[in-house]
C-alpha positions as CSV (number, residue, x, y, z in Angstrom):
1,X,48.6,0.5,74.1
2,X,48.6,4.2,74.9
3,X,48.2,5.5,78.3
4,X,47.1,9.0,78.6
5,X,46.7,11.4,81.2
6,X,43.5,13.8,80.8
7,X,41.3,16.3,82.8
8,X,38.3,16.2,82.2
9,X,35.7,19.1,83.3
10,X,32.2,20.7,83.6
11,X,31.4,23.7,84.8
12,X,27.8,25.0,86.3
13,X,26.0,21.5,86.7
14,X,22.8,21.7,88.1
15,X,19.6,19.3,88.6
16,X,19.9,17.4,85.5
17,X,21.9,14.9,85.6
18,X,25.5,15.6,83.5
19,X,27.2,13.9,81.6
20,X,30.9,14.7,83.0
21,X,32.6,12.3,79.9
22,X,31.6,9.3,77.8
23,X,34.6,6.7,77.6
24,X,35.2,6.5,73.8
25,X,34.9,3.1,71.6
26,X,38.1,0.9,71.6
27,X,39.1,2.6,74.8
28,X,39.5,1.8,79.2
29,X,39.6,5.0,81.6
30,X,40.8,4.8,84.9
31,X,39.3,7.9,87.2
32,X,42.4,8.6,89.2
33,X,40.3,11.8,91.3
34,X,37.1,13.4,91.4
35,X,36.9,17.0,93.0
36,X,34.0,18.2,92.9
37,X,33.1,22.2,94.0
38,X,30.2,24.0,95.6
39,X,30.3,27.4,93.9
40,X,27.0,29.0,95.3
41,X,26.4,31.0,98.0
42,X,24.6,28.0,100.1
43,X,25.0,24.5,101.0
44,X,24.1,22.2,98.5
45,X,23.5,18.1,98.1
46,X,25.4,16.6,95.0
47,X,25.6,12.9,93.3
48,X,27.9,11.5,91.0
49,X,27.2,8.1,89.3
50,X,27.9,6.0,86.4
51,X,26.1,4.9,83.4
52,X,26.5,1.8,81.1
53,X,24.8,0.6,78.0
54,X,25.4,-3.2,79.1
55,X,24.5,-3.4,82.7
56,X,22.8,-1.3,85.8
57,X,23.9,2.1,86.1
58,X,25.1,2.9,89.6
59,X,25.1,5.6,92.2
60,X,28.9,6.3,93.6
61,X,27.2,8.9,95.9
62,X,23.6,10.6,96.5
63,X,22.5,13.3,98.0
64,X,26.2,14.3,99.5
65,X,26.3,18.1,101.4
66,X,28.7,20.6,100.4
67,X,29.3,23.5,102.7
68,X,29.2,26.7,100.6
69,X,32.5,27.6,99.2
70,X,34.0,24.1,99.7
71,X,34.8,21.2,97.7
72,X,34.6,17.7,98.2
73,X,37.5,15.2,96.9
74,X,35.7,11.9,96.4
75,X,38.3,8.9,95.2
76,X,41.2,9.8,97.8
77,X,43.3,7.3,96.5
78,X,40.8,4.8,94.7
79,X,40.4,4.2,91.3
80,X,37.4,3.0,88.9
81,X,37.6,2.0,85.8
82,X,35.3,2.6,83.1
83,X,34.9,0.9,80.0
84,X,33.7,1.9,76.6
85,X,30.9,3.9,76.6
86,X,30.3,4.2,80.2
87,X,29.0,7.5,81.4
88,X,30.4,9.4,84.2
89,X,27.5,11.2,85.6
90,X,27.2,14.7,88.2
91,X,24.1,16.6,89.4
92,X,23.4,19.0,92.3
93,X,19.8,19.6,94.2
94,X,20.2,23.6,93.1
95,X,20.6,24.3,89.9
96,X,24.0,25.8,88.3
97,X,25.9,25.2,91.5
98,X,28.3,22.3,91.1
99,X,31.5,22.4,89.0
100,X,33.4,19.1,88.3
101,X,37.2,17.9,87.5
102,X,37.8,14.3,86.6
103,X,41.3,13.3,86.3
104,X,41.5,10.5,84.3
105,X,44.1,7.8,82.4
106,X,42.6,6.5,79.4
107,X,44.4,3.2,77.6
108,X,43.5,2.9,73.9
């Protein structure tokens, strides 16, 4: 087994939700941090969530503010893991606002 330490970003997400990363075949991810960053010139209301193929997909947070200019650290020293396939998910209420870092350990 290989652990490996990755970042993981995307830029400029807006009201549809984003994929952020996919968790490839044959492989676990454990999201070590989020940070996620308001980079308009007003307050805005984000989500982050996860999607699977083989159960319910799940919110982690809706319809959190961030001040303009700030950004928002969500795990502070949690973890989830994600298993093959599963979706890590972002959106923002105003489009092209939010940008996203996921640090991440995936074991293949």
């Amino acid at each position: 087994m290989a652990n490996t330490f990755k970042l993981k970003t995307k830029a400029n997400v807006g009201t549809t939700t984003a994929d952020v990363y996919v968790v490839p075949t044959s492989t676990t991810c454990v999201v070590i941090g989020v940070t996620l960053s308001n980079t308009s010139g007003s307050g805005i209301n984000v989500g982050i969530g996860i999607t699977r193929s083989s159960t319910d997909d799940v919110n982690l947070m809706k319809n959190v503010p961030i001040p303009q200019g700030s950004s928002l650290e969500f795990m502070q020293g949690n973890k989830v893991v994600l298993e093959a396939t599963d979706t890590f998910t972002a959106e923002s209420d105003v489009n092209s606002t939010l940008d996203v870092a996921l640090t991440i350990m995936e074991i293949t």
